[in-house]
C-alpha positions as protocol buffer text, in pm:
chain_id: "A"
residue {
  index: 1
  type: UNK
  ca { x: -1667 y: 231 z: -5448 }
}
residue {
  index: 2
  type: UNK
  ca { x: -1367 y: 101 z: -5642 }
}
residue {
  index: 3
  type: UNK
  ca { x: -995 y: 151 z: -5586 }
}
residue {
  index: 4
  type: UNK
  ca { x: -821 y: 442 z: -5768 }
}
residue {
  index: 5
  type: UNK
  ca { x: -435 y: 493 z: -5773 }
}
residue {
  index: 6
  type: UNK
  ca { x: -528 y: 883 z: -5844 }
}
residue {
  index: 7
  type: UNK
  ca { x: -750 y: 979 z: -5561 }
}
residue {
  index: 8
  type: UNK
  ca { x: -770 y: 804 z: -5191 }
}
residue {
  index: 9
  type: UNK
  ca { x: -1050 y: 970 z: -5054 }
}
residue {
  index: 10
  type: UNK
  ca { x: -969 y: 792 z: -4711 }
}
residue {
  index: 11
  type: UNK
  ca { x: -651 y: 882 z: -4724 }
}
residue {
  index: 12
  type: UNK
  ca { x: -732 y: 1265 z: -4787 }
}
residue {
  index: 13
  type: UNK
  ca { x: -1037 y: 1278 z: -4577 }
}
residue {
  index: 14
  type: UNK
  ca { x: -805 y: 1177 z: -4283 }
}
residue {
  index: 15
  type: UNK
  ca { x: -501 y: 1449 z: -4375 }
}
residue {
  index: 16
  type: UNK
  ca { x: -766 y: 1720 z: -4370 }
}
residue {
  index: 17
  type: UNK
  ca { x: -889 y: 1570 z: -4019 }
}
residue {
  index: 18
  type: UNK
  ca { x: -548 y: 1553 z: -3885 }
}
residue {
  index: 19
  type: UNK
  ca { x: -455 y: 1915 z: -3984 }
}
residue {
  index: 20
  type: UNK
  ca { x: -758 y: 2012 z: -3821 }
}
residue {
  index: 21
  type: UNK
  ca { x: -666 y: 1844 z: -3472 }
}
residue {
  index: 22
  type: UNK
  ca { x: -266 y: 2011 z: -3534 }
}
residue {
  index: 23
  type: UNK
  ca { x: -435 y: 2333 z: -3586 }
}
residue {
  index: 24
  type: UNK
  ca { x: -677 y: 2320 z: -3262 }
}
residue {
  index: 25
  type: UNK
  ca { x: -347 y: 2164 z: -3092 }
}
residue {
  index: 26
  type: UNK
  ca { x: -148 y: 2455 z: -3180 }
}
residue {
  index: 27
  type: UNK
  ca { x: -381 y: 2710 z: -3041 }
}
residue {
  index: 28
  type: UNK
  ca { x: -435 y: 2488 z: -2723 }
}
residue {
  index: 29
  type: UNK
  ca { x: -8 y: 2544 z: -2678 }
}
residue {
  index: 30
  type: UNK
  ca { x: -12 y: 2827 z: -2788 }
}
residue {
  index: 31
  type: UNK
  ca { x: -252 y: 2906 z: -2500 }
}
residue {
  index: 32
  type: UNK
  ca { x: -138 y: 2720 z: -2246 }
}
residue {
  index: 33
  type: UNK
  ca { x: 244 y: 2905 z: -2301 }
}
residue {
  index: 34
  type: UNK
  ca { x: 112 y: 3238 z: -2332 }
}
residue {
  index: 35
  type: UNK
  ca { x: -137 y: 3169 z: -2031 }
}
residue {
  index: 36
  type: UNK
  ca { x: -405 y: 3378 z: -2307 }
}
residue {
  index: 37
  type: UNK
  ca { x: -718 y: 3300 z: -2530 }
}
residue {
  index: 38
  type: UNK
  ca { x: -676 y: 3628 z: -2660 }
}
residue {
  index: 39
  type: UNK
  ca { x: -283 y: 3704 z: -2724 }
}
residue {
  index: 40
  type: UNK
  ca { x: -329 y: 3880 z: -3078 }
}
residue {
  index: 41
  type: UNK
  ca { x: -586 y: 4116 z: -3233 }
}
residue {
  index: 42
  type: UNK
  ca { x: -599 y: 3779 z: -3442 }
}
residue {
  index: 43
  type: UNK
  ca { x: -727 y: 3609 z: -3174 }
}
residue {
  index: 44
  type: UNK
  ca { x: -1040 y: 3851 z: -3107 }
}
residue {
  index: 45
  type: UNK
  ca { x: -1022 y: 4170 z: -3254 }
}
residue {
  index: 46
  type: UNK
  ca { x: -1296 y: 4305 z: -3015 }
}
residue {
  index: 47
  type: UNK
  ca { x: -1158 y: 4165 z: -2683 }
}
residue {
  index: 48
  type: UNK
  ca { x: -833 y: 4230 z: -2807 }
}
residue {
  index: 49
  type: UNK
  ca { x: -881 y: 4612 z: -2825 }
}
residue {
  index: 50
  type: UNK
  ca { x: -1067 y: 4647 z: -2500 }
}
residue {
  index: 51
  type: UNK
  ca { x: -845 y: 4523 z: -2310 }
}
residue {
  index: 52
  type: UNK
  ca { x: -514 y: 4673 z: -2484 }
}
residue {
  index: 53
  type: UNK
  ca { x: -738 y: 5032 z: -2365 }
}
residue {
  index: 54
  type: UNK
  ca { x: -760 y: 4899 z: -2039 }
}
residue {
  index: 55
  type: UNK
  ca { x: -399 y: 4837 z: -1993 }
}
residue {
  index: 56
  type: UNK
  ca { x: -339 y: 5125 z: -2100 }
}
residue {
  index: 57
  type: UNK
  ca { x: -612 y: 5281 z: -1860 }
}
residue {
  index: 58
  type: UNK
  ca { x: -411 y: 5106 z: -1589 }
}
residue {
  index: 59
  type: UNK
  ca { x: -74 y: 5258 z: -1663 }
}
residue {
  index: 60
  type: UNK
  ca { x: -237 y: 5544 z: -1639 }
}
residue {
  index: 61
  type: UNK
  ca { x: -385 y: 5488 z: -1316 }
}
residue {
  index: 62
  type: UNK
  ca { x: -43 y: 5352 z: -1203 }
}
residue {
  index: 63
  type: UNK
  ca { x: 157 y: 5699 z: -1274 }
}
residue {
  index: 64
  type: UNK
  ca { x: -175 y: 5831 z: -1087 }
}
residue {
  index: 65
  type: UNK
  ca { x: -69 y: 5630 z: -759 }
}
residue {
  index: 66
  type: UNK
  ca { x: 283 y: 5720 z: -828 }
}
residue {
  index: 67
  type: UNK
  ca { x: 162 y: 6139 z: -820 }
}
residue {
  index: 68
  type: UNK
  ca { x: -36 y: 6047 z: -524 }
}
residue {
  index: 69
  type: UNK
  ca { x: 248 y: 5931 z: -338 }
}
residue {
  index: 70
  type: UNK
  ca { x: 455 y: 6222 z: -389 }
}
residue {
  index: 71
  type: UNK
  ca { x: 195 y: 6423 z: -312 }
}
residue {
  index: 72
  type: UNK
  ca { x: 100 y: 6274 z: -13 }
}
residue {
  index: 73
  type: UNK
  ca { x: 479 y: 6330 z: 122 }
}
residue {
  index: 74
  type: UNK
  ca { x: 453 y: 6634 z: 23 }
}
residue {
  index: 75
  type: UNK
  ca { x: 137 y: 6760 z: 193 }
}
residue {
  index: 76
  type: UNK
  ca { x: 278 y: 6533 z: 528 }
}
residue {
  index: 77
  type: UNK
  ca { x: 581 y: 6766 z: 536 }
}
residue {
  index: 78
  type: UNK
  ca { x: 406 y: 7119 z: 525 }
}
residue {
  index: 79
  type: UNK
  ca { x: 126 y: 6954 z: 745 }
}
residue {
  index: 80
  type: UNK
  ca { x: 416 y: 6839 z: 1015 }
}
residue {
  index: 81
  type: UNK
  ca { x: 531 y: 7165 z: 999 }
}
residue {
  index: 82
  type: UNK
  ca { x: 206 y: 7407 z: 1068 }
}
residue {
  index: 83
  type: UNK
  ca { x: 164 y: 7178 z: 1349 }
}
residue {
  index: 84
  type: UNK
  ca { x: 526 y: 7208 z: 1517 }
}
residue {
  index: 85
  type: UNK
  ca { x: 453 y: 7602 z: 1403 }
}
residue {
  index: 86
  type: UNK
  ca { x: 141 y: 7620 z: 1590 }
}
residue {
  index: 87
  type: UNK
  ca { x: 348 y: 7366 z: 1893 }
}
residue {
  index: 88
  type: UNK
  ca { x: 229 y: 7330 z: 2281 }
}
residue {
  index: 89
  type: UNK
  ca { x: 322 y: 7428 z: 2599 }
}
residue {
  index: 90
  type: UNK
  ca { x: 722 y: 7414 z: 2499 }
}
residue {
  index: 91
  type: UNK
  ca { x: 761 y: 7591 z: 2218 }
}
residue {
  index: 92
  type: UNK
  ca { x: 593 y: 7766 z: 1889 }
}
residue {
  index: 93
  type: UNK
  ca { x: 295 y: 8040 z: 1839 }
}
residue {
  index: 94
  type: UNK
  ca { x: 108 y: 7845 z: 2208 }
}
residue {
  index: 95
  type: UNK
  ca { x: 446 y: 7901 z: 2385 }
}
residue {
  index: 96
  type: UNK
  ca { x: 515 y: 8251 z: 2227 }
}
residue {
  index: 97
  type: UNK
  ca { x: 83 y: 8346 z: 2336 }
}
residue {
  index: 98
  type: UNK
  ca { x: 148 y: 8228 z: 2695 }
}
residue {
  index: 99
  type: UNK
  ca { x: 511 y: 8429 z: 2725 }
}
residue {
  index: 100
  type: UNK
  ca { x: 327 y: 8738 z: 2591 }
}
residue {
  index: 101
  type: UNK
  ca { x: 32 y: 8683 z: 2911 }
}
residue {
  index: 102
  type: UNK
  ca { x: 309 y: 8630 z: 3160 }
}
residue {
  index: 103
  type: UNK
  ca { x: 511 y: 8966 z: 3066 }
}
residue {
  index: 104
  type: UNK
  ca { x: 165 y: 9144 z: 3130 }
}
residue {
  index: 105
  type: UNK
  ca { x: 265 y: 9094 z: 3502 }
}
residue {
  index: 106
  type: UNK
  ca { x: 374 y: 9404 z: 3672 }
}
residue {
  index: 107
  type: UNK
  ca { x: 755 y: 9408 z: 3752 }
}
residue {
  index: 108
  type: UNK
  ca { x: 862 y: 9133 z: 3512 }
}
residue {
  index: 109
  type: UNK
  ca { x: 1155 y: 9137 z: 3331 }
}
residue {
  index: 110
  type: UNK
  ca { x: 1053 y: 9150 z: 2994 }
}
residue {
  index: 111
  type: UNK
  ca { x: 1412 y: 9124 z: 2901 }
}
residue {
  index: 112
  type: UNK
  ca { x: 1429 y: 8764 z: 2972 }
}
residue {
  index: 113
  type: UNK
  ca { x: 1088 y: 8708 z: 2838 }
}
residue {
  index: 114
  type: UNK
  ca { x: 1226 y: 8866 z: 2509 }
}
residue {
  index: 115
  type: UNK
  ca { x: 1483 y: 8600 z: 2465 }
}
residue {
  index: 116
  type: UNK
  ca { x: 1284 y: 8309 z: 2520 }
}
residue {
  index: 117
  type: UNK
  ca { x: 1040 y: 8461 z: 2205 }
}
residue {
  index: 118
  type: UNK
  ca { x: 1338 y: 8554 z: 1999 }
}
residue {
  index: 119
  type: UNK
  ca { x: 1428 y: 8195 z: 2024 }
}
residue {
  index: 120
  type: UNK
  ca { x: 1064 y: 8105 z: 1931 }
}
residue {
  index: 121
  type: UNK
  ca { x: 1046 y: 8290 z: 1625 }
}
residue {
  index: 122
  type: UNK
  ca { x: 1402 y: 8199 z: 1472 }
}
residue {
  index: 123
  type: UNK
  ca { x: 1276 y: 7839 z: 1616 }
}
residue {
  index: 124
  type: UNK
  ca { x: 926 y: 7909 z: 1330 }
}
residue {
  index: 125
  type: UNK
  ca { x: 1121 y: 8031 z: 1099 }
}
residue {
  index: 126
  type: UNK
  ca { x: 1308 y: 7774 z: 1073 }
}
residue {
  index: 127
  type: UNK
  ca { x: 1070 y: 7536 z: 1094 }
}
residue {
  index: 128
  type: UNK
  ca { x: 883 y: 7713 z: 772 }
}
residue {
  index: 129
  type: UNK
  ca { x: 1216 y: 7737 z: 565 }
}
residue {
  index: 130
  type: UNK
  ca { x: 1281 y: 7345 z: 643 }
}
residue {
  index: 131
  type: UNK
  ca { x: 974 y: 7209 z: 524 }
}
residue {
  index: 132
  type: UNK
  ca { x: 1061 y: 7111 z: 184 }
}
residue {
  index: 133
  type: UNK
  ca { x: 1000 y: 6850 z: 17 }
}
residue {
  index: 134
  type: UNK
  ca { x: 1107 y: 6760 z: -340 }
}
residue {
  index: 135
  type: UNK
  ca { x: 1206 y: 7157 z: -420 }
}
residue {
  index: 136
  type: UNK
  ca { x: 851 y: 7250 z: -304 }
}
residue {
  index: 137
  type: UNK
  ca { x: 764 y: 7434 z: -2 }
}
residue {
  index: 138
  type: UNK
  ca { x: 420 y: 7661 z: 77 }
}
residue {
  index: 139
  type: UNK
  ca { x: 517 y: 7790 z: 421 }
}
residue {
  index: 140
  type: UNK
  ca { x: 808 y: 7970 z: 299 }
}
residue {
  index: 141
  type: UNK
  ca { x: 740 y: 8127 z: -16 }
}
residue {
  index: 142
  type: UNK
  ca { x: 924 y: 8324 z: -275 }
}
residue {
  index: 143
  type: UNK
  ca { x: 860 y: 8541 z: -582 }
}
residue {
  index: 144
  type: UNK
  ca { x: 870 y: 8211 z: -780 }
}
residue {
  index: 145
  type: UNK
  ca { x: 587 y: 8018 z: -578 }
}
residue {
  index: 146
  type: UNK
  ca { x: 318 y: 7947 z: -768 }
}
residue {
  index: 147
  type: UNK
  ca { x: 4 y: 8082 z: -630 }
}
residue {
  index: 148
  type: UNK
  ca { x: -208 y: 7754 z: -665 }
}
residue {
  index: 149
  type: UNK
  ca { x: -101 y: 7408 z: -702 }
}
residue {
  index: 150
  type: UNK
  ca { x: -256 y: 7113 z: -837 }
}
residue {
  index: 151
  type: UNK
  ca { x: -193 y: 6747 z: -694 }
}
residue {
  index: 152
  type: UNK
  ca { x: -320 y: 6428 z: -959 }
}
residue {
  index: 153
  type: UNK
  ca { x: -609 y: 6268 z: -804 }
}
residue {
  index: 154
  type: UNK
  ca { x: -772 y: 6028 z: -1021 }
}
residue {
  index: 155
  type: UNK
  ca { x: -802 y: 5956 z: -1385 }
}
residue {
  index: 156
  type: UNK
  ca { x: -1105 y: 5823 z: -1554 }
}
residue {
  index: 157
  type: UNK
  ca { x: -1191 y: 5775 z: -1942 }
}
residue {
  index: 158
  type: UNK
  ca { x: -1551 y: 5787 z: -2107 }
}
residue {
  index: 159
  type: UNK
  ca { x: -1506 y: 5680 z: -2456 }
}
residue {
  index: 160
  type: UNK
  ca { x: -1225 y: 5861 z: -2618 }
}
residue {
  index: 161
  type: UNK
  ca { x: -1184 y: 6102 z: -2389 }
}
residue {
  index: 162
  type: UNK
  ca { x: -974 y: 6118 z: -2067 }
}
residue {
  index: 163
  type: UNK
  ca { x: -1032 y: 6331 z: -1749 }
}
residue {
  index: 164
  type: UNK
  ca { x: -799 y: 6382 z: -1501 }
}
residue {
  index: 165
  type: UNK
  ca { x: -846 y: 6467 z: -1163 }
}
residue {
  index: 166
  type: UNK
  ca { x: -693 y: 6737 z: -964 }
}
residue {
  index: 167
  type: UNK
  ca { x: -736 y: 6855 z: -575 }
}
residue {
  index: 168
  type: UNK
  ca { x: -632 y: 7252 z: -622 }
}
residue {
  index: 169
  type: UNK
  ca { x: -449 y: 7455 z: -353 }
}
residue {
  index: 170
  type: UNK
  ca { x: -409 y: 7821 z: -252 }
}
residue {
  index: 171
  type: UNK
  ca { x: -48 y: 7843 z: -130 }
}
residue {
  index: 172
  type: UNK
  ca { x: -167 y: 8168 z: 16 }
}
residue {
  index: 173
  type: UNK
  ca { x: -348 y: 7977 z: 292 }
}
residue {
  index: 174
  type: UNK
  ca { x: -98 y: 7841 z: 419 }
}
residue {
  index: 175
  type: UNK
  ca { x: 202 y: 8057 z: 391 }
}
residue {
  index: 176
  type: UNK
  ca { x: 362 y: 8148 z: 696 }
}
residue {
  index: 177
  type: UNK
  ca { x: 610 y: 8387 z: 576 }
}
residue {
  index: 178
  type: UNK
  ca { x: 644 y: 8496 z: 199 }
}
residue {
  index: 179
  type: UNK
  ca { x: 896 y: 8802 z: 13 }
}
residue {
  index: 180
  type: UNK
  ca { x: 674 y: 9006 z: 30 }
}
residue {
  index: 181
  type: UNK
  ca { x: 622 y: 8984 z: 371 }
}
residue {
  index: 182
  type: UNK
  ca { x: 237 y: 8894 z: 344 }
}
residue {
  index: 183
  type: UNK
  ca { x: 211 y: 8568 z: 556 }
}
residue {
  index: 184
  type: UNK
  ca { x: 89 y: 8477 z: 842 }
}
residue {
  index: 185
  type: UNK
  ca { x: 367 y: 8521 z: 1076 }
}
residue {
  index: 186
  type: UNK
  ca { x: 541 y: 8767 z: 897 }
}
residue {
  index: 187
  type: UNK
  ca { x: 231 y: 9045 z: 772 }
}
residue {
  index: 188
  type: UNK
  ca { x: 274 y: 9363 z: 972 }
}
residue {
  index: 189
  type: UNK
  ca { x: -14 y: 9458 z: 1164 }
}
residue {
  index: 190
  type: UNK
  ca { x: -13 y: 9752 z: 1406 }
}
residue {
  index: 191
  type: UNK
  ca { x: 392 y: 9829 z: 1397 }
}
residue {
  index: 192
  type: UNK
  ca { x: 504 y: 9457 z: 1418 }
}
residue {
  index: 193
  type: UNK
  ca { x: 451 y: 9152 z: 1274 }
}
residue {
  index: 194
  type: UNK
  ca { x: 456 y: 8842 z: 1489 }
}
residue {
  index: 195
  type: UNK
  ca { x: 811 y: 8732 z: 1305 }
}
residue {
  index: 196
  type: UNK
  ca { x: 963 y: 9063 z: 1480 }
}
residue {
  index: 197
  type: UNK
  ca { x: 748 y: 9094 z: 1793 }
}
residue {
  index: 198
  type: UNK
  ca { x: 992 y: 9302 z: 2071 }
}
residue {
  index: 199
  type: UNK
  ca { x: 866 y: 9340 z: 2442 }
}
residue {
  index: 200
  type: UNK
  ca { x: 1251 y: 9416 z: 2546 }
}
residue {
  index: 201
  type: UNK
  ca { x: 1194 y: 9799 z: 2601 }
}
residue {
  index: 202
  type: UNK
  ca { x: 816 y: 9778 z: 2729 }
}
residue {
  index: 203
  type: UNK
  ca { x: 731 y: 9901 z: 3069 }
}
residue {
  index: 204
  type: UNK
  ca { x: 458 y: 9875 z: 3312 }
}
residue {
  index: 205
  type: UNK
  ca { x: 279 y: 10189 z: 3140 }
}
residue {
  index: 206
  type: UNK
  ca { x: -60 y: 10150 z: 3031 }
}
residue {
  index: 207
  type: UNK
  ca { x: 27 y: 10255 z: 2661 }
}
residue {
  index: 208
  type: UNK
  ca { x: 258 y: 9946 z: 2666 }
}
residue {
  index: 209
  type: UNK
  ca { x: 35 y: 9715 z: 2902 }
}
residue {
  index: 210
  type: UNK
  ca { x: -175 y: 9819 z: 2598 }
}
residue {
  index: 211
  type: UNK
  ca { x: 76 y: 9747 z: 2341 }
}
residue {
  index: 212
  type: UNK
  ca { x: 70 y: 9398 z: 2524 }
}
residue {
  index: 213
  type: UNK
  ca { x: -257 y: 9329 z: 2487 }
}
residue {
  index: 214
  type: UNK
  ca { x: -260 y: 9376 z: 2058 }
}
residue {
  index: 215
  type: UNK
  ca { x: 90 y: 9127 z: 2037 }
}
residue {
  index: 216
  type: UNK
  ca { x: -164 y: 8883 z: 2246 }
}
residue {
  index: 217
  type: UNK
  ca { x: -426 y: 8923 z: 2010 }
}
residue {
  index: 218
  type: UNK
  ca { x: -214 y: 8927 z: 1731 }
}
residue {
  index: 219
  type: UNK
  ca { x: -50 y: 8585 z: 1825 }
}
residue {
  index: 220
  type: UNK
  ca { x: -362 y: 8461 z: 1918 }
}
residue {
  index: 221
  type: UNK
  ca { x: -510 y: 8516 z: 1542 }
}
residue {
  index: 222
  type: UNK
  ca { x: -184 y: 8339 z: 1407 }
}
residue {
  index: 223
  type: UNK
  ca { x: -294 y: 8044 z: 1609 }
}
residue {
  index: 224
  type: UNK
  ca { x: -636 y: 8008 z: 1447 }
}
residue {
  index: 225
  type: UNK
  ca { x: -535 y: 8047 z: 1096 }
}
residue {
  index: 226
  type: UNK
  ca { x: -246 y: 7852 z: 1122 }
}
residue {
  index: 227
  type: UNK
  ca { x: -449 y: 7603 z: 1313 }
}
residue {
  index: 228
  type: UNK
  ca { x: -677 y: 7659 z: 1015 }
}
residue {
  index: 229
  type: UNK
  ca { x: -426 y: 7595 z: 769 }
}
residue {
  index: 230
  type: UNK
  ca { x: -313 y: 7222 z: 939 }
}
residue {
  index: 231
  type: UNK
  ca { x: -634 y: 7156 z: 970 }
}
residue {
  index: 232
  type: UNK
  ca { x: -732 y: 7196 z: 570 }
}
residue {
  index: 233
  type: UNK
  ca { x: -440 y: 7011 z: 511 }
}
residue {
  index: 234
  type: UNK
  ca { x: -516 y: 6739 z: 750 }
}
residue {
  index: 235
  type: UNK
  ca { x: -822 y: 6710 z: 493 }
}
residue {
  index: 236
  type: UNK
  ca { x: -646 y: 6692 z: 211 }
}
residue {
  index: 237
  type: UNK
  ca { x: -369 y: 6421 z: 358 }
}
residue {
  index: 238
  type: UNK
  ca { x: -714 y: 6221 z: 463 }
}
residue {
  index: 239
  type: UNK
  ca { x: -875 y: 6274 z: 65 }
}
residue {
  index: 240
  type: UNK
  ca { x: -496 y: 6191 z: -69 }
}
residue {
  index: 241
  type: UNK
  ca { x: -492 y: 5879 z: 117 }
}
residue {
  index: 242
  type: UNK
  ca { x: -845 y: 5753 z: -4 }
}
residue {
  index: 243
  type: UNK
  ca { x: -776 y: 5816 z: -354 }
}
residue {
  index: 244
  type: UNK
  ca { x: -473 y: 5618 z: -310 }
}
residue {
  index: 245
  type: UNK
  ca { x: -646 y: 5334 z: -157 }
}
residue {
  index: 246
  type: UNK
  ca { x: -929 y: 5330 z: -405 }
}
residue {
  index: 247
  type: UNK
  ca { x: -716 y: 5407 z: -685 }
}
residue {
  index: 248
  type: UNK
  ca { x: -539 y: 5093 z: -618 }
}
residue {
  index: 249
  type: UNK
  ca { x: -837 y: 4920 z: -562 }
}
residue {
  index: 250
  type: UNK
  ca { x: -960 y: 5075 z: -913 }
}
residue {
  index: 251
  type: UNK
  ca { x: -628 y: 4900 z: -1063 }
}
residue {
  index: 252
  type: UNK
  ca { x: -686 y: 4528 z: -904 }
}
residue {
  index: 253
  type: UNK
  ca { x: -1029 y: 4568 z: -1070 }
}
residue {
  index: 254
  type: UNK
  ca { x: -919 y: 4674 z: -1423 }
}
residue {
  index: 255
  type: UNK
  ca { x: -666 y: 4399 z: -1406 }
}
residue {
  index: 256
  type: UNK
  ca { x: -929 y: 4146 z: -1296 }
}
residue {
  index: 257
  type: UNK
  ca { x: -1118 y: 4265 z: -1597 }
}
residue {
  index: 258
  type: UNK
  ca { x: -884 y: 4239 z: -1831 }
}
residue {
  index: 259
  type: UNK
  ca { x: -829 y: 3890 z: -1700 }
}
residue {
  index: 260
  type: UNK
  ca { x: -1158 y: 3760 z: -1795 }
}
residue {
  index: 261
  type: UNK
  ca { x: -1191 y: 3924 z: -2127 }
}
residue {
  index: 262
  type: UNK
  ca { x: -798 y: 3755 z: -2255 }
}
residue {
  index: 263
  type: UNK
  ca { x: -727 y: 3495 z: -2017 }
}
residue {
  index: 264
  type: UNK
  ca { x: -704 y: 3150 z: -2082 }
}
residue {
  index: 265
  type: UNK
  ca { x: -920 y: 2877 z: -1876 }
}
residue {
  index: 266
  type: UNK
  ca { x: -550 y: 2662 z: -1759 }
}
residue {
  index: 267
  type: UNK
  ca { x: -793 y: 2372 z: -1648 }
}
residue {
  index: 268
  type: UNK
  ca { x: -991 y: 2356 z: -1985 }
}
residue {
  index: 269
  type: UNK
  ca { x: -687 y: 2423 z: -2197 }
}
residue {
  index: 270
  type: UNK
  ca { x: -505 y: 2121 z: -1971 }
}
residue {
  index: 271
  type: UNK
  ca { x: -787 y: 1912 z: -2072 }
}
residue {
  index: 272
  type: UNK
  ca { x: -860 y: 2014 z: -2411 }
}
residue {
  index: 273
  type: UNK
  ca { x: -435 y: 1963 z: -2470 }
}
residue {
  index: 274
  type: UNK
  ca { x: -456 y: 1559 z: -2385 }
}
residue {
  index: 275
  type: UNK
  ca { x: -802 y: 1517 z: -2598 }
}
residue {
  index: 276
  type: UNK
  ca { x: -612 y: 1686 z: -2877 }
}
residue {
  index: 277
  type: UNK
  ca { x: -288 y: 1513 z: -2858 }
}
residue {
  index: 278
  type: UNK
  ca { x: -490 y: 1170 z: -2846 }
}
residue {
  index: 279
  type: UNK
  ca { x: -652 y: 1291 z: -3143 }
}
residue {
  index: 280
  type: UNK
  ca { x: -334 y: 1375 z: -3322 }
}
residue {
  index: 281
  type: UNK
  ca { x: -198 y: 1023 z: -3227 }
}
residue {
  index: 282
  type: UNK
  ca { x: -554 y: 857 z: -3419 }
}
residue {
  index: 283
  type: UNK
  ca { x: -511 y: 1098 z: -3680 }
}
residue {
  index: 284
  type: UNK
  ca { x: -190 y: 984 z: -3759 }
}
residue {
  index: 285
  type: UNK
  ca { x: -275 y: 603 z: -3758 }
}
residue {
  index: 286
  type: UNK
  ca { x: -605 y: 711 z: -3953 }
}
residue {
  index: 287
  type: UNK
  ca { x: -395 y: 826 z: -4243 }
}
residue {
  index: 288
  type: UNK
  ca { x: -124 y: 544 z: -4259 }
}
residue {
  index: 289
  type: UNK
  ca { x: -410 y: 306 z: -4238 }
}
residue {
  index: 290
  type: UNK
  ca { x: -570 y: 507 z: -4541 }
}
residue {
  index: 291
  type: UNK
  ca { x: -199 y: 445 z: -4717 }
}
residue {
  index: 292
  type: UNK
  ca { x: -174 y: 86 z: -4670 }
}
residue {
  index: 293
  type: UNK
  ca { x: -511 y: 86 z: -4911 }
}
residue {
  index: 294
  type: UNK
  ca { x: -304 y: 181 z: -5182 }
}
residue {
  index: 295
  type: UNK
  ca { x: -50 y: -50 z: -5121 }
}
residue {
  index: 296
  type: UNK
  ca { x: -264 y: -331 z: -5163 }
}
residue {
  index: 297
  type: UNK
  ca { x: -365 y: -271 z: -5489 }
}
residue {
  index: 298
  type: UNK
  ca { x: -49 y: -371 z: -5601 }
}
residue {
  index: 299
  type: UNK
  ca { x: -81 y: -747 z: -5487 }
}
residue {
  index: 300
  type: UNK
  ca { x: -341 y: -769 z: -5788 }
}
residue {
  index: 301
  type: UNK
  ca { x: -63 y: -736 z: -6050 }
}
residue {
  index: 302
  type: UNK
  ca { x: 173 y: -981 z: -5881 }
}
């Protein structure tokens, strides 16, 4: 093929090689600083918009743990407190049952007794009103109190569409004293409830040995549903603290997934960088070489 001062095919065939290795070498950086393959819709439309949803899956999931947490303090307070209400040998509704048994005995002064139970109740009451957390409290409730509540569980998405997760409470179950004086401690049944509970004036009369025996039964059914009340909540604080753990779990797994779908092989791209850059370097020489052809053309006219 002869010489032509208008076209060097050598010397374009080795420009369009060379801005093919520049353009492979930029993606390769590009890469290797971004630490993706797929950085851009641009990149991979597909891969690209999977895992933008799954980020944004995983924000969700993230507020998710966030709700969880404050919901697990939450549920720890009112749960603390049921359990100091419901108390031992010293002190709440066990200590109040056992003072009520001893002022059965004949003789007793019930005046004493009295005191220590007055003492016990202001002691529960306090207890109820105290266990707040956050503005929100379920022992102690007002006209304001909702009457359920609903603590963020989970979240999941099928398709489009997004479900969120929810464990539901009745605050009824576990209120201890409300304003309308319907709670546990505080409901009136008989001609006192076991907030206002008064063994001062009692004697040794069987209409007020009887009267004895329905403030032990009554304090003895406060036990078992406040009893029943930690306990249900003990559930919940156990289901809280699962969801957390899995949810979290859930979130290492989405990010993992995300990884392999836009992340960029370091090792390969390491690799594939040097081959390139060699590449460039021959490209280079390829095309000067391809110059000098022209060049010598001109020693035929000399």
């Amino acid at each position: 093929m002869g010489s032509s001062l208008l076209t060097n095919s050598s010397a374009m065939t080795a420009l369009q090689t060379l801005r093919n290795v520049s353009s492979q070498l930029a993606t390769t950086q590009n890469r290797i600083s971004t630490g993706q393959r797929v950085a851009t819709a641009s990149d991979n439309a597909a891969y690209w918009s999977i895992a933008t949803s799954m980020r944004a899956d995983n924000a969700a999931l993230s507020a998710v743990s966030d709700s969880l947490g404050l919901s697990a303090a939450t549920v720890d307070t009112e749960y603390t407190a049921l359990t100091a209400v419901v108390g031992d040998k010293t002190g709440g509704l066990t200590k109040l049952q056992a003072l009520l048994v001893e002022a059965k005995t004949a003789g007793i002064d019930r005046t004493k007794i009295q005191a220590d139970i007055t003492q016990i109740q202001q002691q529960m009451k306090g207890t109820a009103d105290a266990a707040t957390f956050n503005g929100v409290n379920w022992l102690s409730t007002t006209a304001t109190t909702p009457a359920t509540f609903d603590l963020v569980s989970s979240f999941s998405r099928v398709g489009g569409t997004p479900t969120i997760g929810s464990i539901n409470l009745t605050i009824a179950n576990y209120s201890l004293y409300t304003s309308t004086q319907s709670g546990i401690l505080d409901k009136v049944s008989g001609t006192a409830s076991v907030n206002t509970i008064d063994i001062s004036t009692l004697t040794d009369s069987a209409a007020d040995q009887t009267t004895l025996d329905g403030y032990i039964q009554q304090v003895t059914t406060a036990i078992n549903s406040v009893a029943s009340a930690a306990a249900d909540l003990g559930a919940v604080k156990n289901r809280i603290s699962t969801n957390t753990e899995f949810v979290k779990t859930l979130m290492d797994s989405v990010d993992r997934g995300v990884g392999q779908l836009v992340d960029a092989d370091m090792n390969a791209e390491s690799t594939r960088l040097q081959a390139l850059q060699t590449q460039q370097q021959l490209g280079v020489q390829a095309l000067s070489i391809a110059n000098q052809n022209s060049q010598s053309i001109l020693s035929l006219f000399r």
